[in-house]
Structures are given as structure tokens and as C-alpha cells.
C-alpha positions as CSV (number, residue, x, y, z in Angstrom):
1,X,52.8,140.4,-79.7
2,X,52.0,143.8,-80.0
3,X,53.9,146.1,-82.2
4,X,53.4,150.4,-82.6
5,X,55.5,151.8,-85.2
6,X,55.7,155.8,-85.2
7,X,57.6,157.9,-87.7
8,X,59.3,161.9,-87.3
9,X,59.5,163.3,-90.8
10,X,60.9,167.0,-90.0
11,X,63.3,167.7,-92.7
12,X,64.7,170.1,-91.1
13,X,67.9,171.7,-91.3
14,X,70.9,171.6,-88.5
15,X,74.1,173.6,-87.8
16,X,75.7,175.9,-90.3
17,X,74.8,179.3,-90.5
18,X,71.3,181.0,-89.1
19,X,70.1,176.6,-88.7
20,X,68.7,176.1,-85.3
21,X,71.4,173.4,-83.4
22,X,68.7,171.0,-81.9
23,X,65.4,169.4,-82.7
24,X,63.3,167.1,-80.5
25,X,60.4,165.1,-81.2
26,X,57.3,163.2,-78.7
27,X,56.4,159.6,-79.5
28,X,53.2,158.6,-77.6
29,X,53.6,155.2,-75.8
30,X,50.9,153.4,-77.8
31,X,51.4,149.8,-76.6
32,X,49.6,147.8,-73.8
33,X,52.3,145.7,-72.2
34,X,53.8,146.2,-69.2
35,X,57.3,146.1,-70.9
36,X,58.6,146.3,-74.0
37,X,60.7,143.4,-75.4
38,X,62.4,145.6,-78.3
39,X,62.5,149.6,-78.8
40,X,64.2,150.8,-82.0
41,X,65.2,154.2,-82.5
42,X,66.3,154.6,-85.7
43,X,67.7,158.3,-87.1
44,X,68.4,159.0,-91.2
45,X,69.9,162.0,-92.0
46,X,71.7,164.2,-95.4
47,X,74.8,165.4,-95.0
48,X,77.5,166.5,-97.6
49,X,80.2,163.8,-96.1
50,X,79.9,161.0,-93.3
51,X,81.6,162.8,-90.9
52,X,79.7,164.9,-88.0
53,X,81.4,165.7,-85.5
54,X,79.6,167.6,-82.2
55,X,76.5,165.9,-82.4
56,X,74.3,164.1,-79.9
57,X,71.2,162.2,-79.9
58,X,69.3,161.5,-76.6
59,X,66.1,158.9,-75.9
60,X,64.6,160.4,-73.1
61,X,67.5,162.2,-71.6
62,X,69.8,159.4,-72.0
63,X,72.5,160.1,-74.0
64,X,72.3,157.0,-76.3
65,X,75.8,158.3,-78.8
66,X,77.7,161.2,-79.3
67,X,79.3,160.3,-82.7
68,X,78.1,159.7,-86.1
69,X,78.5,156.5,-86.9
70,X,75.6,155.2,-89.5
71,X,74.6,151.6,-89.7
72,X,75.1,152.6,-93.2
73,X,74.6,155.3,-96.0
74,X,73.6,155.5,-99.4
75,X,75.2,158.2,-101.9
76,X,72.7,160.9,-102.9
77,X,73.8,164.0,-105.3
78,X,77.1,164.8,-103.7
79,X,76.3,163.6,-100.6
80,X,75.4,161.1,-98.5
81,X,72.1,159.6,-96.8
82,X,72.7,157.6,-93.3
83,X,71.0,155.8,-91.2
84,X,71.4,155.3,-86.8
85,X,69.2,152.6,-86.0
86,X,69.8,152.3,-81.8
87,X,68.7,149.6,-79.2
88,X,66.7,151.7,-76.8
89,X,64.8,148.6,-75.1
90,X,66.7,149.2,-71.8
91,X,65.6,152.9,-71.5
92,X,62.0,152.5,-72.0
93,X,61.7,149.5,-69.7
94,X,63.8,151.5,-66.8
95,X,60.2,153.8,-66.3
96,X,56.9,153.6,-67.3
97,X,56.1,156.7,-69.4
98,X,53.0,157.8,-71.5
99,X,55.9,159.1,-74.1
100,X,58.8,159.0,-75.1
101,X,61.2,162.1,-76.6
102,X,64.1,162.4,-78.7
103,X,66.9,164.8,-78.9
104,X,69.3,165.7,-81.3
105,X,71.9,168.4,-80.9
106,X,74.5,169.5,-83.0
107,X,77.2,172.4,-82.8
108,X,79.0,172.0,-86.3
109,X,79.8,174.4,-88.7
110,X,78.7,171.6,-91.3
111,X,74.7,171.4,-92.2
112,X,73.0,168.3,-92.3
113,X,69.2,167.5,-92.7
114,X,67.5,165.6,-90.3
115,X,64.7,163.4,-92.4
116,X,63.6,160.8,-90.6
117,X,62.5,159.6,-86.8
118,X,61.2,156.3,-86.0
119,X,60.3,154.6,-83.2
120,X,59.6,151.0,-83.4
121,X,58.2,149.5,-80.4
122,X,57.0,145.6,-79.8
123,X,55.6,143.4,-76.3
124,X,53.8,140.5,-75.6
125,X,50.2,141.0,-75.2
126,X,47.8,138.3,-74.8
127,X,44.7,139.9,-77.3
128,X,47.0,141.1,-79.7
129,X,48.5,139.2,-82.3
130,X,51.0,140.9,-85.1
131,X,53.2,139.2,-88.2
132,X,55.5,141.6,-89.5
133,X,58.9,142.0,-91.7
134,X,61.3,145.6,-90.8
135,X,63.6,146.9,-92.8
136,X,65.5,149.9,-91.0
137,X,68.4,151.2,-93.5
138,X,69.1,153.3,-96.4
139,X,68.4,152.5,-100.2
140,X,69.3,155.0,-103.1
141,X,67.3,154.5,-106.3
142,X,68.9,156.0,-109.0
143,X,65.6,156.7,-112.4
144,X,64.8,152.7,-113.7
145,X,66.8,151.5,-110.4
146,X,64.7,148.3,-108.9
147,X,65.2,146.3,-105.5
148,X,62.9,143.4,-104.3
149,X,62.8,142.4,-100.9
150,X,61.4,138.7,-100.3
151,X,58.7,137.9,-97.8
152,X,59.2,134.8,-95.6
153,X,55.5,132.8,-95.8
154,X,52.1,134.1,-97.4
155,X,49.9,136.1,-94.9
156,X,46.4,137.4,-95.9
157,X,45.6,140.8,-95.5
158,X,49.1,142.3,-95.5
159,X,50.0,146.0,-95.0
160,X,52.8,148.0,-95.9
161,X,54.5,151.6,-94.1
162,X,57.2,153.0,-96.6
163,X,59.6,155.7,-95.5
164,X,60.7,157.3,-99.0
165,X,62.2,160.8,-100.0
166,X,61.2,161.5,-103.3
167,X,63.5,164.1,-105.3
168,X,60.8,166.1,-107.8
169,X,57.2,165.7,-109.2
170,X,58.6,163.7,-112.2
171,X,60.1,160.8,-109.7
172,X,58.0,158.1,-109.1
173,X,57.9,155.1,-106.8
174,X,56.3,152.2,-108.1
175,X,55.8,149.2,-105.6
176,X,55.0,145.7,-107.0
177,X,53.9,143.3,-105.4
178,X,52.6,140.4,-108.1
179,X,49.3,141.0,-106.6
180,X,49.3,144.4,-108.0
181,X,50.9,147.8,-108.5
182,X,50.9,151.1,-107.0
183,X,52.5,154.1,-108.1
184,X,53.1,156.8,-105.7
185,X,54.1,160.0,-107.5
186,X,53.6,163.8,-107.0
187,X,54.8,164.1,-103.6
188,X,58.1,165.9,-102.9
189,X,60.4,165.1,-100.1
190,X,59.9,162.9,-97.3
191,X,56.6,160.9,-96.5
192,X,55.0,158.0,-94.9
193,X,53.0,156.1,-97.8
194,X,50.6,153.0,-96.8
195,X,49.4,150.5,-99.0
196,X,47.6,147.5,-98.9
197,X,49.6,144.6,-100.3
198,X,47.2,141.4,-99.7
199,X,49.2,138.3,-99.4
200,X,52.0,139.2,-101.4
201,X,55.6,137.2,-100.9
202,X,57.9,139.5,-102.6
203,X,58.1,143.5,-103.1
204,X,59.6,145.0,-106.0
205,X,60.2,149.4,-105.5
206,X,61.6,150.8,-108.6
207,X,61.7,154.7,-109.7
208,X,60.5,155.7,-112.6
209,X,61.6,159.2,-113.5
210,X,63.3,161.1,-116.3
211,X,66.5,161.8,-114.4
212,X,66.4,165.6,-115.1
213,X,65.9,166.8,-111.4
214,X,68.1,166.7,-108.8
215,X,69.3,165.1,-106.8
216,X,68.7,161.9,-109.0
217,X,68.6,159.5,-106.0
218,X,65.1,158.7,-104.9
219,X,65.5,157.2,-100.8
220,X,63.8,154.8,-99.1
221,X,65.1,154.8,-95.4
222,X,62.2,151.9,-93.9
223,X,59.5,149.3,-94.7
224,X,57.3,147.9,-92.4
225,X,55.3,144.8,-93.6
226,X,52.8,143.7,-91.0
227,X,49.3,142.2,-90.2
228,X,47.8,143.3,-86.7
229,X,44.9,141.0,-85.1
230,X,43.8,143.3,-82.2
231,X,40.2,143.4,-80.4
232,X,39.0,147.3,-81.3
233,X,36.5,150.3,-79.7
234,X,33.5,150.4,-82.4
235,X,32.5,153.9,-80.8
236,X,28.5,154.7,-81.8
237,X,26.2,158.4,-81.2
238,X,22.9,158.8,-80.8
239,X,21.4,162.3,-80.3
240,X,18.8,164.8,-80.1
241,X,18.5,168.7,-80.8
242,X,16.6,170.8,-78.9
243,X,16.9,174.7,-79.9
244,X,20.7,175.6,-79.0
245,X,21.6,172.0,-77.5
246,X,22.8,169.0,-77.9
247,X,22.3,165.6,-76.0
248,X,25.0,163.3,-77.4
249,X,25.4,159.7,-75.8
250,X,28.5,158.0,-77.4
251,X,29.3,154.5,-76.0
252,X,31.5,151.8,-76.7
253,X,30.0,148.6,-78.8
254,X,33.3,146.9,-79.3
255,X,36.2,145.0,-77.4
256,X,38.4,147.2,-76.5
257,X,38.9,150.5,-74.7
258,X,39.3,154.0,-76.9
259,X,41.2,156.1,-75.1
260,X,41.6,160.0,-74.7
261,X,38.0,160.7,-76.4
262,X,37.1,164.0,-77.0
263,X,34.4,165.7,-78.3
264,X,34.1,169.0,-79.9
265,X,31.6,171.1,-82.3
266,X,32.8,173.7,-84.6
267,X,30.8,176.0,-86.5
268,X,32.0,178.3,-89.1
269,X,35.6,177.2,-88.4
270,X,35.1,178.2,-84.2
271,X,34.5,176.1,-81.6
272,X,31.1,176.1,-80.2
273,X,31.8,173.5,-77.1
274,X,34.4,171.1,-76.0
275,X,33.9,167.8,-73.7
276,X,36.7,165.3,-72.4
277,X,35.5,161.9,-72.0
278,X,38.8,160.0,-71.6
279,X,38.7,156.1,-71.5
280,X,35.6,154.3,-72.7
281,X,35.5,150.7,-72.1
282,X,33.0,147.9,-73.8
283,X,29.9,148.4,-73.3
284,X,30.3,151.8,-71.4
285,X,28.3,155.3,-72.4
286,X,28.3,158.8,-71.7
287,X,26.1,161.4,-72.0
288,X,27.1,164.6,-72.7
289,X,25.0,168.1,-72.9
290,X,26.7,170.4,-75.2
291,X,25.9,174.0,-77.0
292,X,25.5,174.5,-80.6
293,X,25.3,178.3,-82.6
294,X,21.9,178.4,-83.8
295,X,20.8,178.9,-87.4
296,X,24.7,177.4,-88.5
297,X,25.7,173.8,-89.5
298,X,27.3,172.3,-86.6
299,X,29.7,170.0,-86.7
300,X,30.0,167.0,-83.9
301,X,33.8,165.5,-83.8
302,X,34.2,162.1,-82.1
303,X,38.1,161.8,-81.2
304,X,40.0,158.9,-79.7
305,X,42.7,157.3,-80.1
306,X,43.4,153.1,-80.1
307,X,46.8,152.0,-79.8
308,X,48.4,155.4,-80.7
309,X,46.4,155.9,-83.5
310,X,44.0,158.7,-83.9
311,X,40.5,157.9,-84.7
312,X,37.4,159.9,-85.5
313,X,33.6,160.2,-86.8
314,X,32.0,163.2,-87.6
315,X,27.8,164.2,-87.0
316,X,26.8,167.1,-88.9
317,X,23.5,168.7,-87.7
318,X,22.3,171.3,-90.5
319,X,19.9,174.4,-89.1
320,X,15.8,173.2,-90.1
């Protein structure tokens, strides 16, 4: 089973007065199957009540609701955060598509905050095997507030994704997991936070914070627990210099394809050259002849992505 998980986290402001009234967002396609056995879209969003009216969110084009009706909220301040979790699989299986994009349009009089887009996306795929636990909701942690979420078996090598909003510097979110502790603190807003959680069988969050910001609430809207056994690109250089060029083989000494590599050099913050390489499979190479400024330090960047995520090495080639 493979799984992609890929998170939106615009913050940004909807209806009302001088707000734009739509946003959209792309999610690359970043798994291998053919189809998709489950696509979830999920939305979370702050809004003074739990009523929106003259909203619509689309997946793709397809209209997938035009009313507001959370899974669930949590209160924050004098308002309210909810959370749209939607079963897209049907839409994404219809066509094949490199991406996919959401839309959400809204022609209220009422402001709400859009803070969080994910797209969740999971198929069978023979060289790929995943273990995971989603959560997909809304929690409000009010300062010294703790919830633990239990984790079916002991894995090795765990890894977590925590979608959080953090209210002010002095808010803190400390996750536990009994094999250790991490505390993830001066970050405002919205975020993405990864940790490394080993083989840990429960998770404990908790704020820790003084209480004298506000809103009190710190939010967690999603968790991802997961360990991914995937073959991967190990993509290597080798080079030479002579005078204003550069000959740059990269190849690819692993088991799988990278995809959409790229190579560029900068020098003082410009781009000296540019080369598309595009899919490199094991135990394929290119060779690429490509300008540098002279007496500068270039700078060789090795793009590529792997399953929707962006990799890259860097080569940099000081003047003698």
C-alpha cells in the first residue's frame, strides 16, 4: 500500500469586506498506482459561528458540497474551528491526472479563515509497503490541556505529521511519546511539524503556555502516524571544470526512478545555466555540459522529486 499525504496551510481570509471570495490550491499526484483505493479531502476552517452559508468547495471541478456542515468543530476564543473531511476516491479514479485542485468559494458577508488543506491519498502498490494511523478532526487545547491517542501494535521506525495552530510564542506543544519528548514552540499559526517517534504505542500532546494570549485554544486539526518501506533513487555527480564549464554526469544508483530532475547553477543569487533531465531510472546517467561565471562560487543544484516529495544535493565549485 502506498500512501501520499499533502497539506495546504494558507490562512487566509474569506468573505467580509475587501477578503478575496475564493482560494484554490494544486496537489501533485504523488502515488504510483493505477487507482486510488481512498482520497480524503479534508477542509478546517475559523469562523465566528458554524453557520456559512454561500460557500462551495470543488475537487477538481466537481462540486463535492455547497453547505457547511463540519464533521465537527472545536470552540476557539469566541469562535469556532471545523473540520470537512470528504470522500473524493470516486473523482480521482474517474481520470488519470498528474494533480489534483481544490476550490473554495464563498459570497458571505461573514469572514472565516481558511487554515488547513489536506489531501490524503492511498493504493496498492506491489514495492511499496506503508503502516499508518490518521486522525482527520479538530482538537482544542486549552494551556495544561492533554489528550493521548493510542497506537494499535509496536512498529519500529515510526513517524509522525502534526497539523497544529499555535496561538502566540508563549504556547507550546509538547508531544510524548514514552520514548521521548519534543517540544515544538516559537511558531505562530498554522504548521506542519514532523517528528520522529520510534516505536512508540501511545501519543500524549499537551500545551504548555501561560494563558495570557489570545485566543487561549491551541488546535490540532490532523496526525498522521506512519512507516513507509519504498525502494528509493540514490542520485550521485561526478564532474570536471574546465575554465567557464562544467561536465556534470548525475546517474541513478538506486531502485527506483527520481522524477522531474532538474539541474541549475546559481551564482551570486542569478542563474548561470539550467538543464531538464526528467525521469532517471536505476542505473541510468546523463551528462550534461553546463556554463559557470568565472572567478564566482558556483553553485550546482540537483532537483527531483520521489513520490511527491522534493529532493535535492548541492555541489559547490569555489574559483582556484
Amino acid at each position: 500500500m502506498d500512501l501520499v499525504y499533502e497539506n495546504s496551510l494558507p490562512e487566509v481570509t474569506l468573505g467580509g469586506s475587501g477578503h478575496p471570495t475564493t482560494y484554490s490550491t494544486t496537489f501533485e499526484h504523488g502515488i504510483r498506482s493505477a487507482t486510488v483505493d481512498k482520497a480524503l479531502l479534508e477542509v478546517g476552517a475559523r469562523s465566528a459561528t458554524m453557520e456559512i452559508p454561500r460557500w462551495k468547495v470543488l475537487f477538481n471541478g466537481v462540486v463535492v458540497t455547497r453547505e457547511f456542515k463540519p464533521s465537527i468543530c472545536a470552540r476557539m476564543g469566541d469562535g469556532f474551528f471545523c473540520k470537512l473531511v470528504f470522500d473524493v476516491t470516486p473523482i480521482v479514479n474517474s481520470k488519470r491526472r498528474k494533480d489534483h485542485t481544490v476550490g473554495i468559494e464563498y459570497m458571505g458577508v461573514r469572514e472565516f479563515v481558511v487554515d488547513h488543506v489536506g489531501l490524503l491519498l492511498m493504493g496498492s502498490y506491489d514495492t511499496v509497503r506503508s503502516f499508518y494511523h490518521f486522525w482527520s478532526g479538530a482538537i482544542s487545547l486549552k494551556p495544561g490541556d492533554v489528550i493521548e491517542l493510542s497506537l494499535p501494535g509496536r512498529l519500529s521506525g515510526m513517524k509522525a505529521r502534526i497539523v497544529a495552530y499555535i496561538p502566540h510564542t508563549s504556547a507550546s506543544l509538547v508531544v510524548s511519546t514514552g520514548e521521548g519528548t519534543s517540544t515544538i514552540s516559537k511558531s505562530v499559526g498554522t504548521n506542519e511539524f514532523a517528528l520522529d517517534i520510534g516505536d512508540a504505542v501511545q501519543l500524549r500532546l499537551e500545551h504548555k503556555g501561560t494563558g495570557e494570549y489570545y485566543p487561549r485554544e491551541l488546535l490540532v486539526s490532523s496526525i498522521l502516524v506512519y512507516r513507509i518501506e519504498a525502494p528509493e533513487p540514490r542520485i550521485e555527480a561526478s564532474y570536471s571544470v574546465s575554465a567557464d564549464a562544467l561536465k556534470l554526469e548525475v546517474s541513478n544508483a538506486g531502485d527506483d526512478r527520481a522524477e522531474n530532475l532538474v539541474v541549475t547553477v546559481f551564482a551570486v543569487g542569478n542563474v548561470v545555466d539550467r538543464a531538464v533531465v526528467g525521469e532517471l531510472k536505476p542505473g541510468e546517467s546523463k551528462t550534461l555540459n553546463l556554463r559557470l561565471k568565472p572567478g564566482s562560487t558556483n553553485t550546482v543544484r540537483v532537483i527531483w522529486r520521489h513520490r511527491g516529495k522534493l529532493m535535492f544535493r548541492d555541489i559547490r565549485l569555489r574559483p582556484d
